[in-house]
C-alpha positions as CSV (number, residue, x, y, z in Angstrom):
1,X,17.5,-51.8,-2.4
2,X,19.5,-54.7,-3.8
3,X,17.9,-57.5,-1.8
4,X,21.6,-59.2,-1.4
5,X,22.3,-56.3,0.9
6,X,19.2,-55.9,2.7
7,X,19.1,-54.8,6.7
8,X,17.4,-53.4,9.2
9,X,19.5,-50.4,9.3
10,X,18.8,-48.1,7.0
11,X,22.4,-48.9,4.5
12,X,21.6,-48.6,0.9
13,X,24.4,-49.9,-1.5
14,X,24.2,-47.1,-4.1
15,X,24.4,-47.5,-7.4
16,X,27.1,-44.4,-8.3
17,X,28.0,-42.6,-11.0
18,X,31.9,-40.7,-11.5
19,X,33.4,-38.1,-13.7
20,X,34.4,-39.9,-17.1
21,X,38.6,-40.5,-17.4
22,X,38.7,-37.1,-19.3
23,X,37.4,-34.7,-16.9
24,X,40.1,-32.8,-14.8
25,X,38.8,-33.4,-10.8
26,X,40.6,-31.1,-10.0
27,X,38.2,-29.0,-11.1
28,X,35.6,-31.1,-11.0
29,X,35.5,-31.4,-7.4
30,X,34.0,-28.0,-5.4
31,X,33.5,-27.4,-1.9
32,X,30.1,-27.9,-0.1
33,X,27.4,-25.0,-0.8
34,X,27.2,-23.9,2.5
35,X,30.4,-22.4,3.0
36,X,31.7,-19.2,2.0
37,X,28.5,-17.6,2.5
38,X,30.1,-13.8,2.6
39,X,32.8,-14.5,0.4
40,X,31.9,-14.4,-3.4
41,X,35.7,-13.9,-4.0
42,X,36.0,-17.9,-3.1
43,X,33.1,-18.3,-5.3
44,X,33.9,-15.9,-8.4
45,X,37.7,-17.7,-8.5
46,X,35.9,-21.2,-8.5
47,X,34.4,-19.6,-11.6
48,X,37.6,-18.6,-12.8
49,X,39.2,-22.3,-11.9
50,X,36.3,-24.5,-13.7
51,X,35.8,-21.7,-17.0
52,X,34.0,-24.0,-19.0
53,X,34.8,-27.4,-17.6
54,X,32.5,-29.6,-16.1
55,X,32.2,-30.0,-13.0
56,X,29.8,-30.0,-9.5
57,X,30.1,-26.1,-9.1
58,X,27.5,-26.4,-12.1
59,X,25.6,-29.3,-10.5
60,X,24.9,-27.4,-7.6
61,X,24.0,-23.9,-6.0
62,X,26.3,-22.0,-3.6
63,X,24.0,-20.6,-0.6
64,X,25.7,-17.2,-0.9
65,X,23.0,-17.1,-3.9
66,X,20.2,-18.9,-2.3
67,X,17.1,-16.4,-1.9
68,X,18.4,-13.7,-4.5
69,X,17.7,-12.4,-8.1
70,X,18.6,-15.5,-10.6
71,X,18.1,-18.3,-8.1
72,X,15.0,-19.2,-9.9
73,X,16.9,-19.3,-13.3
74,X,20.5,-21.1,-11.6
75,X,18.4,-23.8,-10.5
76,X,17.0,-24.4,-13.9
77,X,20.3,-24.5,-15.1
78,X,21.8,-26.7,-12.6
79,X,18.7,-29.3,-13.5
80,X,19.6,-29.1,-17.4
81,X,23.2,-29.7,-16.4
82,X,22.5,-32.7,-14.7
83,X,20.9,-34.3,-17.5
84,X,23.1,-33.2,-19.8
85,X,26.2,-35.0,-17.9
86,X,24.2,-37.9,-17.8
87,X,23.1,-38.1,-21.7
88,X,26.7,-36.9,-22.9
89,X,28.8,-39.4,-21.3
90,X,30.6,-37.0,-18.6
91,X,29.2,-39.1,-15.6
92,X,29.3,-42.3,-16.3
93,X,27.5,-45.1,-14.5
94,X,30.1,-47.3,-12.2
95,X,27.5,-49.9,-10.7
96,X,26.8,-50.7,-7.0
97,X,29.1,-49.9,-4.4
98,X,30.6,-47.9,-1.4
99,X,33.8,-45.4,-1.8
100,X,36.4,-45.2,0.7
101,X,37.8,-42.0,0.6
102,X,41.1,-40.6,2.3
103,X,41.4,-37.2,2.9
104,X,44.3,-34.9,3.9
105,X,44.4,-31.6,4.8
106,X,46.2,-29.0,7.2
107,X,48.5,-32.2,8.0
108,X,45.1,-34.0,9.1
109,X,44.5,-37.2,7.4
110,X,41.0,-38.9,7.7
111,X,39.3,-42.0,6.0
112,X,35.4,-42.3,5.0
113,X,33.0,-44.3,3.2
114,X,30.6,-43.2,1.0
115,X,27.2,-45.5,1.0
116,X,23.3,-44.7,1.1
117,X,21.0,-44.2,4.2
118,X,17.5,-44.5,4.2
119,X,15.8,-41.9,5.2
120,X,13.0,-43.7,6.4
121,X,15.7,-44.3,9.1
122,X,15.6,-40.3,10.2
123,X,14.0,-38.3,12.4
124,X,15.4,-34.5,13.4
125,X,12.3,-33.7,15.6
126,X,13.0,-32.5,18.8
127,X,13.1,-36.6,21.3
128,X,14.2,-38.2,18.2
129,X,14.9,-41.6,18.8
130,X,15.3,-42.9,15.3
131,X,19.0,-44.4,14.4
132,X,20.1,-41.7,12.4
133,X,19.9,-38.2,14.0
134,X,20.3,-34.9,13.9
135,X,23.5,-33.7,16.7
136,X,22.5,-30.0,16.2
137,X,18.7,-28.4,16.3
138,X,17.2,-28.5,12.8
139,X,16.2,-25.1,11.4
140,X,13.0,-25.5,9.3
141,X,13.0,-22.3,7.8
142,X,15.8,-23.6,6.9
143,X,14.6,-26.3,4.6
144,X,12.1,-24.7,2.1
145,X,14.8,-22.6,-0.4
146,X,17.4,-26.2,-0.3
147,X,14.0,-28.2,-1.5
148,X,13.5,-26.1,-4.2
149,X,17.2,-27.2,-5.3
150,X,16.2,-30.8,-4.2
151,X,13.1,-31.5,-6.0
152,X,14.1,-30.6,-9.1
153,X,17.7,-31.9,-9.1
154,X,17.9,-35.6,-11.1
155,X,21.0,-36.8,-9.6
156,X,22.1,-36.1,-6.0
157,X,26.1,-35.2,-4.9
158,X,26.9,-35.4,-1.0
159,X,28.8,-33.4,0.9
160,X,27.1,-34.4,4.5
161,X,29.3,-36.2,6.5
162,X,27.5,-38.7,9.0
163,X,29.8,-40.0,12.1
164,X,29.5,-43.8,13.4
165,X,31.0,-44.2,17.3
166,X,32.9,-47.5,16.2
167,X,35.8,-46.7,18.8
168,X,36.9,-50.1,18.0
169,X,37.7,-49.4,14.6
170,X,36.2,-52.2,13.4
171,X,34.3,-50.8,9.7
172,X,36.0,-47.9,7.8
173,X,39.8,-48.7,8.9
174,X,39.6,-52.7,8.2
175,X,39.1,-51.8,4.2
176,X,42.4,-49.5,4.3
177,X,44.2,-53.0,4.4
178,X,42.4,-54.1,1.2
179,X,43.7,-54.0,-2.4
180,X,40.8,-52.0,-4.1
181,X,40.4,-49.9,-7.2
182,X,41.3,-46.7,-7.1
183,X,38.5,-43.8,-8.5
184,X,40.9,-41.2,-8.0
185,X,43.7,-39.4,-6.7
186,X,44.2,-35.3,-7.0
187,X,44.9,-31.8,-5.0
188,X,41.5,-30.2,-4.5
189,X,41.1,-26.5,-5.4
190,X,41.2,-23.5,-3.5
191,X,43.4,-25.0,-0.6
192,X,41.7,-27.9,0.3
193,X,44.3,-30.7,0.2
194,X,44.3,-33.8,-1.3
195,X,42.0,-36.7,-1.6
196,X,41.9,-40.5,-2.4
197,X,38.9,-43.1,-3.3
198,X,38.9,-46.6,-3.7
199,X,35.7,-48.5,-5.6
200,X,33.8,-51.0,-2.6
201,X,32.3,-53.2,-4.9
202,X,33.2,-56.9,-3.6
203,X,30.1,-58.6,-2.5
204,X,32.0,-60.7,0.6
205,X,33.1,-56.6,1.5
206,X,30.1,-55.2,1.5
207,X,28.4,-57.8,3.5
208,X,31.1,-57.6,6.1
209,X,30.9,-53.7,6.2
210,X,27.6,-54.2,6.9
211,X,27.3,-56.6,9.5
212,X,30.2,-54.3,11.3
213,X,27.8,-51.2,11.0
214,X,25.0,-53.7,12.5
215,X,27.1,-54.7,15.2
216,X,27.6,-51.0,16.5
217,X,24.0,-51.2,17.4
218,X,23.5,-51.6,20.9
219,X,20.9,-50.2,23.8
220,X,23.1,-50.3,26.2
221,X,26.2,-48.8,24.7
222,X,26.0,-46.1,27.2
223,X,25.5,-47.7,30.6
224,X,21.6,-47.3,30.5
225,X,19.2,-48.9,28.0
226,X,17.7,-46.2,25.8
227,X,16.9,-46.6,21.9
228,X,20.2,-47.0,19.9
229,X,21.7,-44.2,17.9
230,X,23.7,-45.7,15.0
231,X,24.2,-42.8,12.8
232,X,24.8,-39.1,13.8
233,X,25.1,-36.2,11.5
234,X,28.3,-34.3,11.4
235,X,28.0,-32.1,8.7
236,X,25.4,-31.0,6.4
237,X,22.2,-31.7,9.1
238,X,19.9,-29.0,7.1
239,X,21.0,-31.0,3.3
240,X,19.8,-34.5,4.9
241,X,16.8,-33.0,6.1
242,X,15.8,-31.6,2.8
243,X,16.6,-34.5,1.3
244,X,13.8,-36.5,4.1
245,X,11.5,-34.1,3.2
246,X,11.9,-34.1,-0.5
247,X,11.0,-37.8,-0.1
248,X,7.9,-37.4,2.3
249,X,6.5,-35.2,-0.4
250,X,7.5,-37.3,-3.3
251,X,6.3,-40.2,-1.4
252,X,2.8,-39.2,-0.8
253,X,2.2,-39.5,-4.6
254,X,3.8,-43.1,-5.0
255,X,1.8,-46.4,-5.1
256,X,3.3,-48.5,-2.1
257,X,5.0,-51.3,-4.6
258,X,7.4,-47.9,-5.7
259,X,8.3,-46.9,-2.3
260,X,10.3,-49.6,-1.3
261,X,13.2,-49.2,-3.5
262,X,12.7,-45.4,-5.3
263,X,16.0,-43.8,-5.4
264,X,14.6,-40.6,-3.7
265,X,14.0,-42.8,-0.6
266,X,17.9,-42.8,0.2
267,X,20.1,-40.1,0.9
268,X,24.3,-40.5,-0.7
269,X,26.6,-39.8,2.6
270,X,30.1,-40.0,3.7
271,X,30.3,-42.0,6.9
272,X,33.3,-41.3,9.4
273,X,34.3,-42.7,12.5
274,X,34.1,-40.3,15.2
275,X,37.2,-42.0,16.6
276,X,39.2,-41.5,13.7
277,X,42.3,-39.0,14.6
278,X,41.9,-37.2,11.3
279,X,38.9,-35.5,13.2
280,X,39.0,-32.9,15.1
281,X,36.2,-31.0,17.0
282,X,36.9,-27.2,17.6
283,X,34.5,-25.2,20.1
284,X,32.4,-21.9,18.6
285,X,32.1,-19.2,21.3
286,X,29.7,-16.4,21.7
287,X,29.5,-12.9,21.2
288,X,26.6,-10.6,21.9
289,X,26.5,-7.2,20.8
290,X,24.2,-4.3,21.4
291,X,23.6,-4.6,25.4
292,X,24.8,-3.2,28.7
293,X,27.4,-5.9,29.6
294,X,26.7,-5.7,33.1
295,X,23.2,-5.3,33.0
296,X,23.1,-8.6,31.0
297,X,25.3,-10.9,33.0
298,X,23.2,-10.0,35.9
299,X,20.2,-10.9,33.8
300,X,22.1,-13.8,32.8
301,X,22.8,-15.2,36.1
302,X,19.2,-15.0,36.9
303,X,18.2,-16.9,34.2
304,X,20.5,-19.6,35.1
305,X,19.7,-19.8,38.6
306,X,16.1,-20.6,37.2
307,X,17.2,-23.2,34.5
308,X,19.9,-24.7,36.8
309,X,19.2,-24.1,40.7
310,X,21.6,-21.7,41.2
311,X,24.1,-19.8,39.0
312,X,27.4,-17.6,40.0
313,X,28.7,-14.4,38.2
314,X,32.6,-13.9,39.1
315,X,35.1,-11.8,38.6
316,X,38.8,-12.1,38.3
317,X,42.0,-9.5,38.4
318,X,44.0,-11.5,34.8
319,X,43.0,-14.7,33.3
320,X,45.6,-16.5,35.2
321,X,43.7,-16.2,38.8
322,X,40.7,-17.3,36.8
323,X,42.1,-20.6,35.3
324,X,43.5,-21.3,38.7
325,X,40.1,-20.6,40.7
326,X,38.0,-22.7,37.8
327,X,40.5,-25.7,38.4
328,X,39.2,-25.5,41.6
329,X,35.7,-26.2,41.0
330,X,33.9,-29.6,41.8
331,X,33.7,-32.4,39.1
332,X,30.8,-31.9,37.0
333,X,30.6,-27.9,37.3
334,X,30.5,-26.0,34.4
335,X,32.3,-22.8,34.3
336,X,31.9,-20.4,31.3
337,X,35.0,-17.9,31.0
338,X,33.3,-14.3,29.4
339,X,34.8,-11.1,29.0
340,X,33.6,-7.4,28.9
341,X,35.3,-4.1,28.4
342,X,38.1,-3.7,31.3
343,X,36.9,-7.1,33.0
344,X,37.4,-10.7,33.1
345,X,35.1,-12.9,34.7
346,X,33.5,-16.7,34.8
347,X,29.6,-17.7,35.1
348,X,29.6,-20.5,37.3
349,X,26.9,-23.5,37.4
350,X,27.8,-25.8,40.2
351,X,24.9,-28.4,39.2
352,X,24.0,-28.0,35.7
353,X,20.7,-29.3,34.1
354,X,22.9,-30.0,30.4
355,X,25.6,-32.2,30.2
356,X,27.4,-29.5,28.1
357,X,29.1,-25.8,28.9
358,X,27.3,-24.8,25.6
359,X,23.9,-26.4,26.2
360,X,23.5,-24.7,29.8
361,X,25.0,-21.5,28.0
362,X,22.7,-21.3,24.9
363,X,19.6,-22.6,26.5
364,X,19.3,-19.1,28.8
365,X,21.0,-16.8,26.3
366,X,18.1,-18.5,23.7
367,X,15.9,-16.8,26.3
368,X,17.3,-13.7,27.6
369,X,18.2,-12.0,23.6
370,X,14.3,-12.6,23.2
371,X,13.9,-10.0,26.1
372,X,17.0,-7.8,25.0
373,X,16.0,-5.4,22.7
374,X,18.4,-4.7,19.8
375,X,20.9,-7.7,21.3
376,X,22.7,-9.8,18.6
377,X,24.9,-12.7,18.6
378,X,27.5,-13.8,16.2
379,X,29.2,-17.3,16.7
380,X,32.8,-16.8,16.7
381,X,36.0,-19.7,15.9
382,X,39.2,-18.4,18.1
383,X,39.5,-17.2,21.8
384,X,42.1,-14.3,20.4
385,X,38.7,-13.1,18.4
386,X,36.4,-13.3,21.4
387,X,38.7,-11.3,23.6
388,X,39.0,-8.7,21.0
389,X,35.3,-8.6,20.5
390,X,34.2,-8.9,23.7
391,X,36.7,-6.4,25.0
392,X,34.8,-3.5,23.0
393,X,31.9,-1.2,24.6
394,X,28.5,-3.0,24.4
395,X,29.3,-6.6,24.0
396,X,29.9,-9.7,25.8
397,X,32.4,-12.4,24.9
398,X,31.7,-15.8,25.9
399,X,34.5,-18.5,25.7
400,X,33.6,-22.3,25.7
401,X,35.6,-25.9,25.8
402,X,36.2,-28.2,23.1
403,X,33.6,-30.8,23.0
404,X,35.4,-34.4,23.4
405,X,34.9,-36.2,20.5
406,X,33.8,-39.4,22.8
407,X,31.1,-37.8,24.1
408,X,28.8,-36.8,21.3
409,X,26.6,-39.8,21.4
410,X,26.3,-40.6,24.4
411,X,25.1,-36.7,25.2
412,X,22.8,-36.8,21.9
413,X,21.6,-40.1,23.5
414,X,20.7,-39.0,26.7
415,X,20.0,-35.6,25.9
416,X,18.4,-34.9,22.5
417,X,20.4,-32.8,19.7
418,X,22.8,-30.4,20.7
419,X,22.6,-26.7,20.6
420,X,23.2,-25.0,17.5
421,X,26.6,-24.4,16.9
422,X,28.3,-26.7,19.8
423,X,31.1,-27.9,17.5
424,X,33.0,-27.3,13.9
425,X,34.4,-30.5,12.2
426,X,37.6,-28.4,10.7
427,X,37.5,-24.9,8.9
428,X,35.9,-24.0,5.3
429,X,38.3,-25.4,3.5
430,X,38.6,-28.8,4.7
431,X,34.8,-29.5,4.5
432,X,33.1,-32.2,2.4
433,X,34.2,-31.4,-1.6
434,X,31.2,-32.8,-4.0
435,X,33.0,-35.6,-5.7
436,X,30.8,-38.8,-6.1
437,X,26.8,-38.9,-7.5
438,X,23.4,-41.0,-7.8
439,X,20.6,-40.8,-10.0
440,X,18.0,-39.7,-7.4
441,X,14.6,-39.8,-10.4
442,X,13.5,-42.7,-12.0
């Protein structure tokens, strides 16, 4: 770390590196690996885009190939890319500094900033209380087949998005008033709008970002003192943690002088404020397949009643005398509309133990498809698709509220990461395209 910018949390002014003048962003630019997992049509007309052009679809690997025939051979490839771009001249070296991006898609605009955390900083174990955190539960099987990619890569390209609660506005937005350089400017591929980044590389800047970031830090932000959380992932939970333990194993064989300031030790991000409008959190329902529907929700109820204290199962004649008897209900209640073939109905938990519909929901489903031989679940955008779903023989449909923006810290502060799937930031298309790098190897 540049000593002019040190702090005690966990910002790293990177030192990036961009596209040369002559490469087309356009393609360039791809969307992060982890979408379009059963699509290789997105993926085989991102081949058809790029041809032979560089750009980050060659830098990194799709998952839809992760853990099949070639990956051994893609990853090798991807490695001798990297170098290559870095020895020929196509990534070029643009010093220290943040990027403030804008992005704009779907008629959604929203601004960012692209700096280093330190992953010393980060913990995703269950009662985490470091200042960067995981929102969702971290799958470690999850981790091994990403490190693979990780520890061989030379150069690192975010597409994890970390959220700051500055509801103030009072880091990101101050620099849109700023004359800056502009990196770039251009439509991104396959439908996913149009982006903007200015260079950050003014040292009086950079300081003030940084003390703005440090003032956000507070214990008692949220009414009781408990141990701050400054940075929370968004998107890209499982790429962060690869990237922590990539450097727990690389740091194990470095002499203490190296640790300090090796490159591996820091992680490239996009920070965004959670406040910012451009932002939008959409809920993911549930479906379970394979079961007796009744059988289940009785099972179901049960399982609440243990979690919770007591639990409800009703049912309704049309979803309007549902929404009007769920109005009804006292303040802090959760009620979780579901649906079965030829019924409506509403699980009711008058006192939950979560602060969050989809935390007292997931918590006993997590236990009751353990016990339901041959049950599934699939995790579903859209009420229209959980009514259809849920409608047919065999399955349940459970619907769930949008998550407020406002509340994610406070209920990852109070009660640990969220269950999987809670929220989406925005479809497939208007995640995080790989646009800016960092030399991650000495």
């Amino acid at each position: 770390m540049n000593p002019k910018f040190e702090n005690k949390i966990g910002i790293c002014v990177p030192e990036l590196m961009m596209p040369a003048k002559n490469v087309d962003m356009t393609k360039w630019a791809c969307v992060a690996c982890d979408q379009y997992t059963s699509q290789p049509d997105y993926w085989n007309k991102c081949e058809e885009i790029v041809g032979a052009a560089p750009s980050t679809l060659r830098l990194m690997l799709p998952e839809i190939y992760l853990e099949k025939p070639g990956e051994a051979e893609r990853i090798a490839e991807i490695r001798k890319t990297m170098e290559k771009y870095v020895a020929d001249g196509t990534l070029e070296n643009i010093g220290e500094g943040f990027v403030l991006t804008r992005r704009t898609v779907d008629g959604k605009t929203r601004n960012g900033l692209v700096v280093a955390l330190d992953l010393e900083e980060y913990d995703y174990s269950k009662g985490s209380t470091s200042l960067i955190r995981a929102t969702e539960g971290t799958i470690v099987e999850r981790i091994p087949p990403r490190l693979r990619i990780r520890e061989a890569a030379t150069v690192e390209l975010p597409h994890i998005i970390v959220l700051i609660d500055d509801e103030n506005k009072t880091v990101i937005e101050p620099l849109c008033e700023k004359k800056l350089e502009k990196l770039y400017d251009f439509e991104l591929m396959q439908g996913g709008g149009h982006v903007e980044g200015w260079l950050v590389n003014d040292e009086e800047t950079i300081k003030n970002v940084i003390e703005a970031i440090a003032a956000l830090v507070n214990p008692t932000k949220y009414g009781t003192e408990m141990p701050p959380l400054l940075f929370a992932m968004g998107d890209g939970n499982h790429s962060f943690a690869t990237a922590k333990a990539n450097w727990e194993k690389l740091k194990a064989t470095l002499p203490e002088e190296e640790r300090a300031n090796h490159p591996a030790r820091y992680a490239l991000v996009e920070l965004e404020n959670v406040h910012d409008e451009g932002i939008v959190f959409e809920p993911i329902h549930r479906v379970v397949f394979n079961v007796c529907p009744e059988c289940f929700l009785k099972a179901l109820g049960e399982e609440l009643e243990k979690q919770n204290g007591a639990a409800e199962i009703r049912y309704f004649d049309c979803p309007h005398c549902r929404a009007r008897a769920l109005k009804e209900l006292p303040e802090g209640a959760h009620a979780i509309p579901f649906v079965i073939e030829g019924k409506l109905g509403a699980i009711v938990v008058e006192k939950p133990a979560a602060q969050l519909e989809v935390g007292t929901l997931q918590n006993a489903l997590d236990v009751l498809l353990k016990k339901t031989e041959g049950a599934s679940i699939d995790y579903i955008h859209g009420e229209d698709v959980v009514n259809e779903l849920g409608s047919k023989p065999g399955n349940v449909g459970f619907l769930l509220p949008p998550m407020a923006k406002g509340d994610l810290f406070k209920t990852v502060v109070f009660d640990g990461a969220l269950p999987r799937k809670t929220f989406s930031m925005g479809e497939a298309h208007e995640k995080r395209y790989y646009l800016e790098c960092r030399k991650i190897s000495k």
